[in-house]
C-alpha positions in Angstrom: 0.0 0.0 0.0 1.2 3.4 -0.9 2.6 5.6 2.0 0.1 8.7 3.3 1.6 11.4 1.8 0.8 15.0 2.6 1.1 18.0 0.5 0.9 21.8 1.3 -1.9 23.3 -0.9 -2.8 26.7 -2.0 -7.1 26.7 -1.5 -8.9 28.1 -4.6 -12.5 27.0 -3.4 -13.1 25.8 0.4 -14.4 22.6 1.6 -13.1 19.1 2.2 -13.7 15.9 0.2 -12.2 12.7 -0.7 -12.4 9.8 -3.5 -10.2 8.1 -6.1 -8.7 11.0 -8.9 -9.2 10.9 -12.4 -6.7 12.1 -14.9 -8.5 15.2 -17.4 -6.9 14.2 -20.6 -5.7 17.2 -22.8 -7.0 16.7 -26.6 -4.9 16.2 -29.6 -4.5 19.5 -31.5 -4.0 20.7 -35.0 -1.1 20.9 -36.6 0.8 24.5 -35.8 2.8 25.6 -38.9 4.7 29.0 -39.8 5.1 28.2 -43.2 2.2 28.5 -45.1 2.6 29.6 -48.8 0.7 32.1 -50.6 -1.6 29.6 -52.1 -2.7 27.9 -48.4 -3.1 31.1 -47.1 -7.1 31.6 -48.1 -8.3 27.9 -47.2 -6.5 28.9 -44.2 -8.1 32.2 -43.7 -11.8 30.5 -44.2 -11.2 27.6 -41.7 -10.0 30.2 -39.1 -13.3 32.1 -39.5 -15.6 28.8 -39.8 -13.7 28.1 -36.0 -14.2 31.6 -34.6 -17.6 31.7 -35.4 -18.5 28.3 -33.8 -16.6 29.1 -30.8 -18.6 32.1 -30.4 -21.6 29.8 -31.4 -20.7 27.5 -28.4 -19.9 29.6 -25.6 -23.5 31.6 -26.1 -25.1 28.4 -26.0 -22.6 27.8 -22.5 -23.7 30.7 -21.3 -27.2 30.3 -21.5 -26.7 27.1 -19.8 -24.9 29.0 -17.1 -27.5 31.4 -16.6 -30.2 28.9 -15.7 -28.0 27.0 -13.4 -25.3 29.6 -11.7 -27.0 32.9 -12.1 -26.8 36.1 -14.9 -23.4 36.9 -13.3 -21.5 33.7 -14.1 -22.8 33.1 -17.6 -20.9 36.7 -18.4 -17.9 34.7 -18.3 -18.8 33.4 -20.9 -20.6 36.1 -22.8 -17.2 38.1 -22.4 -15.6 35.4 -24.1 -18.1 35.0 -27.0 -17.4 38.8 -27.3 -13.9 39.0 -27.5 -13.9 36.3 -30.5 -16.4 38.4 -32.7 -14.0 42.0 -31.7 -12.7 42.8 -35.0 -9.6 43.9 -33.9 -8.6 40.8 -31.7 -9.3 38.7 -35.2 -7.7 41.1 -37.8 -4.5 40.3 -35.4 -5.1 37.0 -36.2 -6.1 37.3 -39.6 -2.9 39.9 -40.4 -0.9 36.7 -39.1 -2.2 34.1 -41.5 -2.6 36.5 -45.0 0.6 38.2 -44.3 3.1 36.3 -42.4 2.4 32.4 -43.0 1.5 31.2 -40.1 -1.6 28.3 -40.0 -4.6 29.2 -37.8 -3.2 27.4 -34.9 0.0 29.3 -34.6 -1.8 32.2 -35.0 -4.7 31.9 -32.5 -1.9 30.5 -30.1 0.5 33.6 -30.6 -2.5 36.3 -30.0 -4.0 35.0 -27.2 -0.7 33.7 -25.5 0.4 37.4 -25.8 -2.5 38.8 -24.6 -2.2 36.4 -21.5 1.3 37.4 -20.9 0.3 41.0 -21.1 -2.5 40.1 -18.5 0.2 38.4 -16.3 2.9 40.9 -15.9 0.2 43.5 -14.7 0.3 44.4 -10.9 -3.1 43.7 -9.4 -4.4 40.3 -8.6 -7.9 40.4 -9.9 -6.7 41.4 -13.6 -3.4 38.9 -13.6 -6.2 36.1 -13.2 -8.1 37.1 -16.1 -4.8 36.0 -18.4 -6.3 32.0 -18.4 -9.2 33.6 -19.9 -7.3 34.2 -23.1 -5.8 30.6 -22.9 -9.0 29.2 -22.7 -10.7 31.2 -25.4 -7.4 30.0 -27.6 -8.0 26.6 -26.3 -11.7 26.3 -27.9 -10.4 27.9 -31.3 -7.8 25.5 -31.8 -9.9 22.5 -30.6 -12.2 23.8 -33.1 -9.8 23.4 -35.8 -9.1 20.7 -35.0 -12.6 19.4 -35.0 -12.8 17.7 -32.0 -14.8 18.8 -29.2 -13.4 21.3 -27.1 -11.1 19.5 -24.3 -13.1 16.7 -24.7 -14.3 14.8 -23.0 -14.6 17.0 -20.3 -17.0 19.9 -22.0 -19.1 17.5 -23.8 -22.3 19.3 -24.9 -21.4 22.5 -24.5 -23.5 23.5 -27.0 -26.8 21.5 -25.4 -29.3 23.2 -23.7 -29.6 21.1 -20.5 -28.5 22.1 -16.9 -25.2 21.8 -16.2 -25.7 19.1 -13.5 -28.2 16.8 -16.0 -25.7 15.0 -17.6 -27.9 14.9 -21.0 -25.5 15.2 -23.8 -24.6 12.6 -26.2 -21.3 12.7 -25.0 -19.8 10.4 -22.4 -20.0 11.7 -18.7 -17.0 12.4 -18.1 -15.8 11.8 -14.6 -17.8 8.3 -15.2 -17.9 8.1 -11.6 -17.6 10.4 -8.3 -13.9 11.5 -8.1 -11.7 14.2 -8.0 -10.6 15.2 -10.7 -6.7 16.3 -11.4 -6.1 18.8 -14.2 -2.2 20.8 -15.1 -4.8 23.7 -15.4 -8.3 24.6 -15.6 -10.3 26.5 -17.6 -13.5 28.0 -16.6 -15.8 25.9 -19.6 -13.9 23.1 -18.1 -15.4 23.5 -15.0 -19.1 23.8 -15.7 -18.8 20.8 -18.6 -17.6 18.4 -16.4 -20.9 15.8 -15.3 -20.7 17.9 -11.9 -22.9 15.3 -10.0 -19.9 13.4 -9.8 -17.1 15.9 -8.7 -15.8 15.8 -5.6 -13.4 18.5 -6.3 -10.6 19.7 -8.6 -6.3 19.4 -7.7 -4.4 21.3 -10.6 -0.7 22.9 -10.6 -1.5 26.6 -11.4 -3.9 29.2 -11.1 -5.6 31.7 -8.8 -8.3 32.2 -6.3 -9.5 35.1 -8.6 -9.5 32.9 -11.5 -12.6 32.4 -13.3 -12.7 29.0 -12.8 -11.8 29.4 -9.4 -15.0 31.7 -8.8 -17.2 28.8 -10.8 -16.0 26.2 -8.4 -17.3 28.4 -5.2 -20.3 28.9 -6.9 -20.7 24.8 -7.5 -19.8 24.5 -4.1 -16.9 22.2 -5.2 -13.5 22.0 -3.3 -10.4 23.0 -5.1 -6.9 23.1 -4.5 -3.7 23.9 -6.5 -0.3 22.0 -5.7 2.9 21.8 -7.1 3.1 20.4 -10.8 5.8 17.7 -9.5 3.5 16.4 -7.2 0.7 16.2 -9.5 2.5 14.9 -12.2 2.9 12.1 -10.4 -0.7 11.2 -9.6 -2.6 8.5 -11.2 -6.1 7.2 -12.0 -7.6 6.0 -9.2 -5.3 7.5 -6.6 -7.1 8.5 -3.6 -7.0 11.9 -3.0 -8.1 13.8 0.5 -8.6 18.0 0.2 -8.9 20.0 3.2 -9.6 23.3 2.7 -9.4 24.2 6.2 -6.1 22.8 6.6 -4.6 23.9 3.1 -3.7 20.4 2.1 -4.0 17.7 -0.6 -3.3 14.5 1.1 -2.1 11.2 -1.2 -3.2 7.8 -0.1 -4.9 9.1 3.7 -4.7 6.5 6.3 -7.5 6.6 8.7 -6.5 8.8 10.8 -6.7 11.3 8.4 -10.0 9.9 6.7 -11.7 10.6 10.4 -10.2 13.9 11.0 -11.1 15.4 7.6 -14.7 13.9 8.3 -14.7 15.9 11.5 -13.6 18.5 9.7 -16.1 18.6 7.4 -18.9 18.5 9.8 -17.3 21.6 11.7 -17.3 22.9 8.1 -20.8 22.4 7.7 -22.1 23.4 10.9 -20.4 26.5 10.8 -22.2 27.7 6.8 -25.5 26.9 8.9 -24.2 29.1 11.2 -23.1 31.9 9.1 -26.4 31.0 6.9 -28.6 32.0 9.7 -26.4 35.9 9.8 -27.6 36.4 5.9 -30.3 38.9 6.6 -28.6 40.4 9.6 -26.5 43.9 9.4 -22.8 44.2 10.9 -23.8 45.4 14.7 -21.6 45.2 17.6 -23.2 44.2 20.8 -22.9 47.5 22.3 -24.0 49.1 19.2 -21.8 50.0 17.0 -22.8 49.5 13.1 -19.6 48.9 10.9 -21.1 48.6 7.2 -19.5 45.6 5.2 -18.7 46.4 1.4 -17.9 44.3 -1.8 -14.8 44.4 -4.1 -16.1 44.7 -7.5 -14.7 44.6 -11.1 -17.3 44.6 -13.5 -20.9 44.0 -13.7 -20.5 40.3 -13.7 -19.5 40.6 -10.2 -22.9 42.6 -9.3 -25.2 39.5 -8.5 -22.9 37.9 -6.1 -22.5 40.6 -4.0 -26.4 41.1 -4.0 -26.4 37.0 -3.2 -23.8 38.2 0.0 -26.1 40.6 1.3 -23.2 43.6 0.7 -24.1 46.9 1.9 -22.3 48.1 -1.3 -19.2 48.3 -3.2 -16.0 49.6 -1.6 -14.0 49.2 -4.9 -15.4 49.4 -8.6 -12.1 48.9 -10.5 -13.3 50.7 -13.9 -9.4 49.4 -15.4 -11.9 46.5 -16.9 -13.9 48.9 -18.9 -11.0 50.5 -20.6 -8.8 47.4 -21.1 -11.6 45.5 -22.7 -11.5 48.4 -25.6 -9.2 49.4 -28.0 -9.4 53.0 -27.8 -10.5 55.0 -24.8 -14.3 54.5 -24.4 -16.5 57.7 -25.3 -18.2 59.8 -22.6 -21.5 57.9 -23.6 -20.0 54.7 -23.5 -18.2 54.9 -19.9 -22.1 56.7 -18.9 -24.3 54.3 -20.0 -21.6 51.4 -18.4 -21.4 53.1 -14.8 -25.2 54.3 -14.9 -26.1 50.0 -15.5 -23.6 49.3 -12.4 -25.7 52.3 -10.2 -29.1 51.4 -11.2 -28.1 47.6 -10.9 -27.2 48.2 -7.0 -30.0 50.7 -6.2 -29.9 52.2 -2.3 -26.6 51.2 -1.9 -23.6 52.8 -2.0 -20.5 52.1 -5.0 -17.3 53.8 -4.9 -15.7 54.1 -8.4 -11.9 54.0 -8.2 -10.9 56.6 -11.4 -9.0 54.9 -13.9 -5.9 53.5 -12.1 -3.3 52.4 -14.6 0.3 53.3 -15.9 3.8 51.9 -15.0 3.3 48.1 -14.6 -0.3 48.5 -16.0 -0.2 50.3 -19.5 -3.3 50.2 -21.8 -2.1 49.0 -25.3 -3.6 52.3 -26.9 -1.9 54.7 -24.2 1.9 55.4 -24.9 4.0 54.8 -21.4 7.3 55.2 -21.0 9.5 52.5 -19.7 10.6 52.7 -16.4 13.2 51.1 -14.0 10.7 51.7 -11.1 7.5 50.8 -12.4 5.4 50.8 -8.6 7.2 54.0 -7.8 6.4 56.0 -11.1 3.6 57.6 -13.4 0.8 55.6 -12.4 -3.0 56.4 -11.0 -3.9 59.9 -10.5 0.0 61.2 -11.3 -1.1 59.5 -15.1 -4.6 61.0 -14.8 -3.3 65.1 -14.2 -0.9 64.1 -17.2 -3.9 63.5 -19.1 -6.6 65.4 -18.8 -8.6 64.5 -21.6 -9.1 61.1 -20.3 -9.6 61.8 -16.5 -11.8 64.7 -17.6 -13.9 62.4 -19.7 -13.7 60.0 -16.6 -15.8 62.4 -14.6 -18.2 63.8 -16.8 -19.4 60.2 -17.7 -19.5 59.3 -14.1 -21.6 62.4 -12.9 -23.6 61.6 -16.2 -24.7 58.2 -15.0 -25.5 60.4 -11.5 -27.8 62.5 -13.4 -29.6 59.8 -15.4 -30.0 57.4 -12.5 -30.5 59.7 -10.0 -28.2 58.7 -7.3 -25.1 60.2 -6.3 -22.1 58.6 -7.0 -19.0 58.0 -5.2 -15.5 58.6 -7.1 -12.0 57.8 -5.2 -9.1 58.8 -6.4 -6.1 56.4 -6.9 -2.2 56.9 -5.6 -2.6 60.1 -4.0 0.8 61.8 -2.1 -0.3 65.4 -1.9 -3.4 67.6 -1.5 -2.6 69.8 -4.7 -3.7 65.9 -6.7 -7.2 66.3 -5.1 -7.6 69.8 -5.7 -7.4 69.3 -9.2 -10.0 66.5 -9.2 -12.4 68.8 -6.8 -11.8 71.5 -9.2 -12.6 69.6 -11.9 -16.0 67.7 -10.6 -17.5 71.5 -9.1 -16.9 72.7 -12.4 -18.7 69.6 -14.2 -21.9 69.4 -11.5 -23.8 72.4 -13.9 -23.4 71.0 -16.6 -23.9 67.1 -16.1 -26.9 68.1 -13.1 -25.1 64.6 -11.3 -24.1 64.8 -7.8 -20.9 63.3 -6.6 -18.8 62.6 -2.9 -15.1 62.7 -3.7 -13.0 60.6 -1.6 -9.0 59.5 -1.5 -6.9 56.1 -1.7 -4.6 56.0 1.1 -1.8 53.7 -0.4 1.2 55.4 0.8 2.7 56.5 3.9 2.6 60.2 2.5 -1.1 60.1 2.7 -1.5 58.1 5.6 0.6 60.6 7.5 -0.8 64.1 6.1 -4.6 63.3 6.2 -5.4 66.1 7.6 -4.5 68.1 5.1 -7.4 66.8 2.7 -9.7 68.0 5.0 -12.0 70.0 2.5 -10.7 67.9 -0.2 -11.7 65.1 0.4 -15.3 63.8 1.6 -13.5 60.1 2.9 -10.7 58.2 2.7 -10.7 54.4 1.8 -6.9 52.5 2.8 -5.8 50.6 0.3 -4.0 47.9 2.2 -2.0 46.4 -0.5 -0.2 49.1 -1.2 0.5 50.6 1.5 1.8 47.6 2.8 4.2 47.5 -0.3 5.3 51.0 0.2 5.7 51.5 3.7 7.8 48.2 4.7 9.8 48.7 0.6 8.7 44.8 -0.2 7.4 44.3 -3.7 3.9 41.9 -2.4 5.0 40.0 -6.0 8.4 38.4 -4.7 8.7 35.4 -3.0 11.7 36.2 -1.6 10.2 38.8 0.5 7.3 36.6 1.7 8.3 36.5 5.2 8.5 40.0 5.3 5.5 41.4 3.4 2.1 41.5 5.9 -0.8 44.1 6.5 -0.1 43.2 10.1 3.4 44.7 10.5 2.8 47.0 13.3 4.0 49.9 11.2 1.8 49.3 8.8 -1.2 48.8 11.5 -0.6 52.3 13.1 -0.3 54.4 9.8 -4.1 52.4 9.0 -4.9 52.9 12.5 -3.3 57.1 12.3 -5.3 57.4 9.1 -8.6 56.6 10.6 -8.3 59.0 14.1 -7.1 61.7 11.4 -9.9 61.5 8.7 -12.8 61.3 11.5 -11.2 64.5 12.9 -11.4 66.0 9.7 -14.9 65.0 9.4 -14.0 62.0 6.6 -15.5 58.9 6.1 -13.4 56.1 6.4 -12.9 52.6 4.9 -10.7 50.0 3.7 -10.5 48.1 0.8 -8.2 45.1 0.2 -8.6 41.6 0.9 -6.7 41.9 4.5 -10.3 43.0 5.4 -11.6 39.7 4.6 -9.8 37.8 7.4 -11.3 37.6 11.0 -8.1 37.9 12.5 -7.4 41.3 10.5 -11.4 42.4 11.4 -10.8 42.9 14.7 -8.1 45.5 14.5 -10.2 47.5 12.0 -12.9 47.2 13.9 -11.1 48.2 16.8 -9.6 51.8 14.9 -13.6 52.9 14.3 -13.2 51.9 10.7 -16.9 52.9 8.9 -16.5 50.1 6.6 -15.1 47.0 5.5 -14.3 46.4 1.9 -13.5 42.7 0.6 -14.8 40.1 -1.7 -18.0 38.7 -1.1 -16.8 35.2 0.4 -15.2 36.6 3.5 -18.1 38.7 3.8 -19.9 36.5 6.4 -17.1 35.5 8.3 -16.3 39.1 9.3 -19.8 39.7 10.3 -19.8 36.6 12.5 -17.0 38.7 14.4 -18.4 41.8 14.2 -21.6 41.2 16.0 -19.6 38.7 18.8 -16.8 41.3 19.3 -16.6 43.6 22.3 -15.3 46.8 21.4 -13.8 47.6 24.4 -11.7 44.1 24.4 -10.7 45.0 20.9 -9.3 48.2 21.5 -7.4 46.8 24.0 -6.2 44.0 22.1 -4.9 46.4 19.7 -3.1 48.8 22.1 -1.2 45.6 23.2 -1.0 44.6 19.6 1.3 47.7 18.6 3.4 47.3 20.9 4.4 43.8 19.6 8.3 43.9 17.5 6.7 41.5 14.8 3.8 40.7 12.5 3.6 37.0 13.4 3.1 37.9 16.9 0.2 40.5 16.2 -1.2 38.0 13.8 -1.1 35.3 16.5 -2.5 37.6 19.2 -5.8 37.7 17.2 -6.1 34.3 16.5 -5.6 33.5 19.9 -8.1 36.3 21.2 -10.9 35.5 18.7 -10.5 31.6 20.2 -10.8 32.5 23.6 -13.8 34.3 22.9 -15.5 31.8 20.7 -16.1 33.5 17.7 -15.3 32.1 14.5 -14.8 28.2 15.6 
């Protein structure tokens, strides 16, 4: 018998389970050349567009699939797909490639979307880095097309059927055949909802990320899924039985029963605990003694809109409009940016979103803006810096968004990105007063605090600025000089560095003097242990994504304020950012909450 063997696992989707693995097999693919001659080129040319246009025909029909089963929001995925296929600028790239330089339709599709994915990886943020398997899926589905087999078969069979995901009615084979979990280099997310779900116990693969598309479809399914290293799962075969715990970050090869009976255990504490945070759905974010701390959403486009209505949000924290532009190829019109923010206010009625302006530059360029190279990407022309540079665009920016104020009627909230000095929001104050007339839309202006410039002058916004919002990744980055990117540096980099905790904890006494708002937006929010320190300054709100929403709230209405703020007192005087770390955990256990 094989020996237990434990491995260290990054979670992508929570939960435990356990069963034999099954192998995803990769499909054959068409033959890549770079040598076509002038004669192939047009067969070549009409086979590429008979394989566009039935991927595009496929993933609508996915979508709709989608929709019934997993909601409006999910099936975008899919819809963004279909509409990034029929762009005539992504398949002239392709096209140019074939008529002009030789290469076959596979090579072609291959080198576009591979370079758009690189483009997508080497950009700064999380959320948008994620995005670059989208492009290596829709190449995928081209290619699989051209080769006329069925994409990644046999694990999207029927894509193009009109039953539920879960009904296992196409004419394909179901494909695990029986309950397992299955093992995958990568996954992609039409993988994920083509697979006959009834009998997925969860997914192991060797690469991606928790903001992955197909990492957000497997939370929706409700299906564990873990990543490990490609070594290890190179070496795993059919029938291998595989144990995931989520709680415990691990994939575990061949469990003995030791293991078997405490991954049960865990899994009842797992389920015990969503009836428990169930039952805290309809309920707001009190304190016992009172205190009302409101509990936002992380948002980057309107797919994201229906889950954080499903998580009972009290708005949005952080609209990231960088999706809007970088799915164009020129900057978007007045009427175009309008129309897009006026869907994402009416969509979320009552409640409150703040829309970060556009924040790119440095290490995240738009193809169709010129940027400079520069040795110091994170330190250079980037956010609002880019923005003052140019005018046109960040005064576009603001007349669309106090359009969509005017046509929907509610006020909107616009933060602005990287700011170091009060003359930045002077210009964007200046700039909104003077665009109120004529637009008729009302607007609250508010700042990013992301460095420790900011975070030490707040009160010098006052005026300027109606709140501030921390952004803690950044100011993480900046104020302990670690790049949050390098491994090297992982020891080092955390939000609960006690410098970094009393510039956060500085910023919020300063802005409530000056009469400011104040919130935080970054995924250190998410994390009960975090929660309590935040809580604990007299933060306003919490901004995250929507799956830590409920565990915060659990805290938030067990936590005594008073303990808190004396937990953090003791907290800052601590040397290291283990110990604070550990202080929480240990306080939040003592009290009960959260276990």
């Amino acid at each position: 018998m094989a020996k237990e063997l434990p491995v260290a696992a990054a979670v992508l989707s929570p939960g435990t389970s356990c069963g034999p693995a099954v192998l995803a097999g990769i499909g054959a693919s068409a033959v890549s050349r770079r040598d076509l001659g002038e004669a192939e080129r047009p067969g070549e040319l009409a086979s590429l567009a008979v394989a566009l246009d039935a991927s595009v025909r496929a993933l609508r029909a996915l979508a709709k699939r989608v929709e019934a089963d997993l909601g409006a929001d999910k099936a975008e995925i899919f819809e963004s797909h279909a509409d990034i296929l029929e762009d005539g600028d992504f398949r002239a790239e392709i096209e140019t490639l074939v008529r002009d330089s030789g290469y076959s339709a596979v090579a072609a599709v291959r080198e576009v979307t591979e370079a758009n994915a690189r483009e997508m990886e080497e950009l700064d943020d999380e959320y948008f880095r994620a995005r670059s398997e989208d492009f290596r899926d829709i190449g995928n589905r081209v290619i699989a097309e051209l080769s006329r087999e069925d994409c990644a078969c046999p694990r999207e069979g029927g894509d193009a059927g009109s039953g539920s995901l879960s009904a296992g009615d196409s004419p394909a084979p179901r494909f695990p055949p029986i309950p397992s979990i299955v093992v995958s280099p990568t996954l992609s997310p039409a993988q994920t909802v083509s697979f006959h779900l009834p009998h997925v116990l969860g997914f192991v693969v060797a690469s991606g990320g928790v903001n992955s598309h197909a990492a957000i479809l497997a939370r929706s399914l409700g299906i564990p899924a873990a990543v490990i290293p490609e070594e290890i799962l190179r070496g795993i075969e059919n029938g291998t039985v595989l144990a995931l715990n989520g709680e415990s970050s691990q994939v575990v090869l061949n469990p003995e029963r030791e293991t078997l009976s405490l991954l049960r255990q865990t899994g009842e504490a797992e389920k015990h605990r969503a009836e428990r945070l169930a039952s805290l759905l309809e309920l707001p974010a009190v304190t016992p003694c009172g205190r009302r701390i409101g509990l936002y959403a992380n948002a980057g486009g309107m797919k994201d809109l229906a889950g954080i209505t499903d998580a009972r949000a009290e708005g949005i924290g952080l609209f990231r409009t960088e999706f809007l532009f970088m799915e164009e190829s020129s900057f978007p019109s007045d009427e175009k940016q309008a129309a897009y923010y006026r869907r994402v206010l009416e969509t979320m009625g009552d409640r409150p979103v703040i829309f970060r302006l556009l924040d790119i530059g440095a290490d995240k360029p738009l193809p169709y803006a010129p940027h400079p190279r520069e040795n110091n990407p994170f330190l250079g022309w980037r956010g609002i810096r880019w923005l003052i540079d140019n005018p046109d665009v960040l005064l576009s920016q603001l007349r669309a968004l106090l359009l969509a104020s005017a046509a929907s009627g509610r006020t909107v909230r616009i933060m602005v990105p990287m700011v170091c000095r009060p003359s930045e929001m002077a210009v964007v104050r200046e700039l909104v007063d003077r665009l109120r007339p004529e637009t008729g839309g009302r607007a609250i202006l508010g700042m990013m605090v992301e460095t420790p410039a900011a975070a030490m002058t707040v009160g010098a916004f006052k005026g300027l600025s109606d709140f501030v919002s921390v952004g803690s990744n950044d100011l993480t980055q900046y104020t302990l000089a670690a790049d949050r990117e390098n491994e090297l540096l992982g020891d080092l980099y955390s939000e609960f560095h006690p410098a970094v905790l009393s510039l956060m904890k500085k910023t919020c006494e300063d802005a409530r003097k000056a009469g400011m708002e104040t919130g935080i937006c970054g995924e250190f929010a998410s994390r009960p242990e975090a929660a309590v320190y935040l809580a604990a300054m007299g933060f306003d709100e919490l901004s995250m994504s929507c799956r830590g929403i409920p565990g915060v709230k659990e805290v938030i209405r067990s936590l005594d304020l008073r303990k808190a703020q004396d937990l953090l007192g003791r907290a800052l005087l601590l040397p290291s950012a283990r110990e604070i770390r550990s202080l929480s955990v240990d306080f939040l256990r003592s009290e009960g909450i959260g276990s």
